[in-house]
C-alpha positions as a Markdown table, in Angstrom:
| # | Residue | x | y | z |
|---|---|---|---|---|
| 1 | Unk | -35.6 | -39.8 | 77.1 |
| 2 | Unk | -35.3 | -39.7 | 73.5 |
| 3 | Unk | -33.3 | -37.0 | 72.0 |
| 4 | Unk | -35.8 | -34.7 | 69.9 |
| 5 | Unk | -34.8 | -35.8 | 66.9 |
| 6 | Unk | -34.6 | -39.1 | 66.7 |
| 7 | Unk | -38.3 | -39.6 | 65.8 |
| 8 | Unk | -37.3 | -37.0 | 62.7 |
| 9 | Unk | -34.3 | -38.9 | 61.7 |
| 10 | Unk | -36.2 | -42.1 | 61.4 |
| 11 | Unk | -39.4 | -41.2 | 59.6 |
| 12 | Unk | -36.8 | -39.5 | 57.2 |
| 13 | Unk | -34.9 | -42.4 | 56.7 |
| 14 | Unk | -31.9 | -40.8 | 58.1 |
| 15 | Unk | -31.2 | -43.4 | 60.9 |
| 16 | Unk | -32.7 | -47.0 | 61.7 |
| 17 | Unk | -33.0 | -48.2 | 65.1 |
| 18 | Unk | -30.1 | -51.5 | 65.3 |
| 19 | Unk | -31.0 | -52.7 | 68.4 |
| 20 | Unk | -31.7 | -51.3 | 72.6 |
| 21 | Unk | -28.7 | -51.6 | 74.6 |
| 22 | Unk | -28.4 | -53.1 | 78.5 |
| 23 | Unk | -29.9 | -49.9 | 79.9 |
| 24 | Unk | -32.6 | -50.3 | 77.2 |
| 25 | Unk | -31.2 | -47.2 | 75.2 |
| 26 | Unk | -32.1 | -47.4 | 71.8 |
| 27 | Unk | -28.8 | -48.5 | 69.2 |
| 28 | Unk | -28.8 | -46.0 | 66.2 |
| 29 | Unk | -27.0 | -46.2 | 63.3 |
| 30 | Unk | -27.1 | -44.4 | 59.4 |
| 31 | Unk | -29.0 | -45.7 | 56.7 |
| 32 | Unk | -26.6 | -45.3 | 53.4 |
| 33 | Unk | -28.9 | -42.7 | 52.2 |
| 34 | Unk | -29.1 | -40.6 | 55.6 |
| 35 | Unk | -25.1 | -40.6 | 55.5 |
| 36 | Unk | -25.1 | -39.2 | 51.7 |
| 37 | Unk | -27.8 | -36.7 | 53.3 |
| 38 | Unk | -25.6 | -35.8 | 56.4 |
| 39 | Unk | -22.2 | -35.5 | 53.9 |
| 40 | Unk | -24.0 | -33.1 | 51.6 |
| 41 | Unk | -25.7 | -31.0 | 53.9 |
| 42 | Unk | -22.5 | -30.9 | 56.4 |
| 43 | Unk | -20.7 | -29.7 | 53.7 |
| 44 | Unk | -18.7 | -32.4 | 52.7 |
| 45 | Unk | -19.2 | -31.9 | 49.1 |
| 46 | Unk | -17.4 | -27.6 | 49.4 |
| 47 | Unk | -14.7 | -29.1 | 51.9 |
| 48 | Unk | -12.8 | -32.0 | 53.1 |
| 49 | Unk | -14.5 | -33.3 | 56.4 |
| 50 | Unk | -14.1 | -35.9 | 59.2 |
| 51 | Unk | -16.6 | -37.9 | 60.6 |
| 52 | Unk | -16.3 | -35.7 | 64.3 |
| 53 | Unk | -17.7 | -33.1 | 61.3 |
| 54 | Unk | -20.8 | -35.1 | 60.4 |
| 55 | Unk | -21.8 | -36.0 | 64.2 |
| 56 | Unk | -21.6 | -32.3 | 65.2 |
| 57 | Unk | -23.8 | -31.3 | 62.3 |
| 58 | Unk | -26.1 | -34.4 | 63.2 |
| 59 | Unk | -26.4 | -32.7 | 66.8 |
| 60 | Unk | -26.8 | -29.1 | 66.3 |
| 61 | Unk | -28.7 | -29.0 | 62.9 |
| 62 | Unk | -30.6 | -33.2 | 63.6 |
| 63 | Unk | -31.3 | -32.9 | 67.2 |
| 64 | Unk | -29.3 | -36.4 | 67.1 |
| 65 | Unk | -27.3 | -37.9 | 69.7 |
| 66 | Unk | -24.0 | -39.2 | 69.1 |
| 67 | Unk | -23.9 | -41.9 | 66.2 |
| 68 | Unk | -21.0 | -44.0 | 66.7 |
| 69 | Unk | -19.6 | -43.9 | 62.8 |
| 70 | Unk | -17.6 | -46.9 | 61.8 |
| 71 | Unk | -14.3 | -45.7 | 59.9 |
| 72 | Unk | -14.6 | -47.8 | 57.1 |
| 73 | Unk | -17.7 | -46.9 | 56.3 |
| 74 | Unk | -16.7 | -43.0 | 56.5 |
| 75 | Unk | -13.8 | -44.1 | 53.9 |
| 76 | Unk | -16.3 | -46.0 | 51.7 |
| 77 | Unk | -18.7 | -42.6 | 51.8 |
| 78 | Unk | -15.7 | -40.7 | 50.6 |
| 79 | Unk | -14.6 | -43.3 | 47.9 |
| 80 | Unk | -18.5 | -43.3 | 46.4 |
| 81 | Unk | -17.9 | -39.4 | 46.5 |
| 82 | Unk | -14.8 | -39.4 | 44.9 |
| 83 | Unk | -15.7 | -42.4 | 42.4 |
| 84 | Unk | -18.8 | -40.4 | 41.4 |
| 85 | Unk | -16.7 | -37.7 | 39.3 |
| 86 | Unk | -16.2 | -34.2 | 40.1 |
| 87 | Unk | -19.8 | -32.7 | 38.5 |
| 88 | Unk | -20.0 | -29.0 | 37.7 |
| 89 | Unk | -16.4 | -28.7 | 37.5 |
């Protein structure tokens, strides 16, 4: 079955549907914009946090399964964050 919150995610833009795998398992993956949404609302803005912190979030908050969350792309989520400025400082 599909995890309940799939359907969510998607029609929020949150995650996009890559492809179905062998066992015809639907691929997910993060838009930009649901990853920004999952960093903020994670906390990632208050605290330093690691991706394990965004898919546990994703899971207990999101309903989600796991997300497999390419490295570079966490790093290039942190440098946009940290390129932005530090507002209300």
């Amino acid at each position: 079955g599909i995890p309940f919150g799939v359907p969510w995610a998607i029609s929020e833009g949150i995650v996009r549907v890559t492809g179905l795998s062998d066992k015809g398992a639907v691929i997910l993956d993060y838009t930009d914009g649901g990853l920004e949404r999952l960093y903020k609302e994670a906390g990632g803005e208050e605290r330093e946090i690691e991706p394990w912190d965004l898919q546990q979030y994703a899971q207990k908050n999101w309903g989600l399964p796991f997300i497999y969350l390419e490295p570079d792309r966490f790093d290039k989520l942190l440098g946009k964050k940290e390129a932005g400025g530090e507002e209300g400082e």
